[in-house]
C-alpha positions as CSV (number, residue, x, y, z in Angstrom):
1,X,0.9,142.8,-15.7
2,X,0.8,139.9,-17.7
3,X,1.9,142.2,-21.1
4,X,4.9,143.0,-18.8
5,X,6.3,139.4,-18.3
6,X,5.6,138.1,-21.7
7,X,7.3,140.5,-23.0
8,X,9.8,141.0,-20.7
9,X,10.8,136.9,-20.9
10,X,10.6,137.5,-25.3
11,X,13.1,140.1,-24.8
12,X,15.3,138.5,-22.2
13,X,15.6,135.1,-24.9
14,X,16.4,137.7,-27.8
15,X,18.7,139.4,-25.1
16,X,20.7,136.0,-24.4
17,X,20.6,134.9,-27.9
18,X,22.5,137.8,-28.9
19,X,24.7,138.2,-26.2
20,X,25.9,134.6,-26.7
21,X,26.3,136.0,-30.6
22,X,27.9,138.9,-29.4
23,X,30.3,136.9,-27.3
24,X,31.6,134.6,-30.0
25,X,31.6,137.4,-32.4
26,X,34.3,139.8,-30.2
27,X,36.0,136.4,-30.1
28,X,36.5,136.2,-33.1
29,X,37.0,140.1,-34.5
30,X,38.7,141.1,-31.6
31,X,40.7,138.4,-30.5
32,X,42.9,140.7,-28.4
33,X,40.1,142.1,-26.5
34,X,38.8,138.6,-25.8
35,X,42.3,137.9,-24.2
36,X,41.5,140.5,-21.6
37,X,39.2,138.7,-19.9
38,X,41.4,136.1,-18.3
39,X,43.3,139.2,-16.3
40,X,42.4,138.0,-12.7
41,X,39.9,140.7,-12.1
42,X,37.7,138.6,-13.9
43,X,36.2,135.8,-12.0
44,X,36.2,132.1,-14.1
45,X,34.7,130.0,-11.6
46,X,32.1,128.2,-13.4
47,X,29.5,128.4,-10.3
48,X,28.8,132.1,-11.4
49,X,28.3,130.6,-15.4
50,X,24.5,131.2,-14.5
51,X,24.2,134.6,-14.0
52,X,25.5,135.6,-17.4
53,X,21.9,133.4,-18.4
54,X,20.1,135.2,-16.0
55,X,21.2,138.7,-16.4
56,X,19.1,139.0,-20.2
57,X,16.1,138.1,-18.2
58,X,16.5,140.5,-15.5
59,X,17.2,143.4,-17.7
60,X,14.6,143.0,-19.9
61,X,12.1,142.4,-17.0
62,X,12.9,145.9,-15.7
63,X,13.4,147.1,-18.5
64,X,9.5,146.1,-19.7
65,X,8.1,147.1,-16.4
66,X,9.7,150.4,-17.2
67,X,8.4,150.8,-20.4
68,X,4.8,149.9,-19.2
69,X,5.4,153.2,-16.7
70,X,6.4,155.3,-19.3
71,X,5.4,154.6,-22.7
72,X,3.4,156.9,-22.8
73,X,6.4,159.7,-23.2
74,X,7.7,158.4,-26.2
75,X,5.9,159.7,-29.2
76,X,7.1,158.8,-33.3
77,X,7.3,156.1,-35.0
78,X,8.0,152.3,-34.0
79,X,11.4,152.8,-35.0
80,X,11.5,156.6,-32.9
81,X,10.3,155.1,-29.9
82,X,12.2,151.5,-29.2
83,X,15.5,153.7,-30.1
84,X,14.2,156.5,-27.9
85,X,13.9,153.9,-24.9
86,X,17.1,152.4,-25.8
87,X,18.8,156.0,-25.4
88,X,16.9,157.1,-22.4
89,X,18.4,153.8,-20.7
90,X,22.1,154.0,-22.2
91,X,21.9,157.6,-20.7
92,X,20.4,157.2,-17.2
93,X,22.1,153.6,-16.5
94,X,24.4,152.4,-18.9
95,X,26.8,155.3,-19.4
96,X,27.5,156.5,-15.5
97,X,27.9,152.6,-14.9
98,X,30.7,152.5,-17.5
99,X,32.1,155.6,-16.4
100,X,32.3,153.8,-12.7
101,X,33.7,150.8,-13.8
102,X,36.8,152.3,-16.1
103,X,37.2,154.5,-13.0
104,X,37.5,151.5,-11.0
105,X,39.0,148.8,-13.0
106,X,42.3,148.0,-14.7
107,X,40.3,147.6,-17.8
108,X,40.5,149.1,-21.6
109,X,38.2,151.4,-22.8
110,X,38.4,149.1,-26.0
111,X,36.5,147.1,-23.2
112,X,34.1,149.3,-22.0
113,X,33.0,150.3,-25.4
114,X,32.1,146.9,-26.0
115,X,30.2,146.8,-22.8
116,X,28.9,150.3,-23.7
117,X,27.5,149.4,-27.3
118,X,26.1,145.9,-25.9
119,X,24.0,148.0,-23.5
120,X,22.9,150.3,-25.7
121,X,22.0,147.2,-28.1
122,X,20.2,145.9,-25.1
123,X,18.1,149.1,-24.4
124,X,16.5,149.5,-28.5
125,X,16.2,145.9,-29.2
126,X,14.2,145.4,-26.1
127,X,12.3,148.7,-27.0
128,X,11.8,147.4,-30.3
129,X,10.5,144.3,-28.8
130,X,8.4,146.4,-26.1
131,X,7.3,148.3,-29.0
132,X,5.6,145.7,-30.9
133,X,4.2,143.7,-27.8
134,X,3.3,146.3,-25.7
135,X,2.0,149.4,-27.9
């Protein structure tokens, strides 16, 4: 249990970390997909700011607890498994959850694919991370 949480909190700070460097970086490569986001189906009220410094941290909990289930699966290398894990969650979670959401939204798929990448991103790094801390 305890390899669970210590890994799970390293990989939700390397989560946050780059999702604040992924933030700044569509800022500033895609300044016309950064303008999307004051369309009013986006909520600005700064009493939700804390959820987007939660959310690393609750991914990468589940996501640790759910590598501790099934690492045993993944066989290869380091390199094979953390983007094995990363692809198994992009697949079950990530992809059906875009899917809904450009379904549901008035949103680009410029957007989404942003959102899709960042969750894949998500999904090896914290496999790398699992990986390494949690063989």
């Amino acid at each position: 249990m305890n390899k669970i949480i210590i890994s799970g909190l390293t990989a939700g700070v390397v989560l946050l970390i780059l999702s604040a460097l992924g933030l700044y970086t569509t800022i500033w490569l895609f300044p016309n997909l950064a303008t999307q986001y004051f369309d009013p189906a986006f909520d600005t009220q700064s009493s939700r700011v804390a959820i987007y410094f939660i959310h690393p941290f609750i991914i990468s909990l589940a996501l640790s607890w759910f590598w501790s289930r099934f690492k045993g699966i993944l066989t290869g290398s380091f390199l094979a498994r953390g983007l094995e894990f990363g692809l198994i969650y992009t697949l079950v979670a990530i992809f059906p959850m875009m899917l809904l959401i450009y379904s549901a939204m008035s949103i680009s798929i410029a957007m989404v694919g942003t959102w899709f990448v960042s969750g894949l991103l998500q999904g090896v790094v914290s496999g790398f991370i699992f990986e390494k801390m949690n063989p």
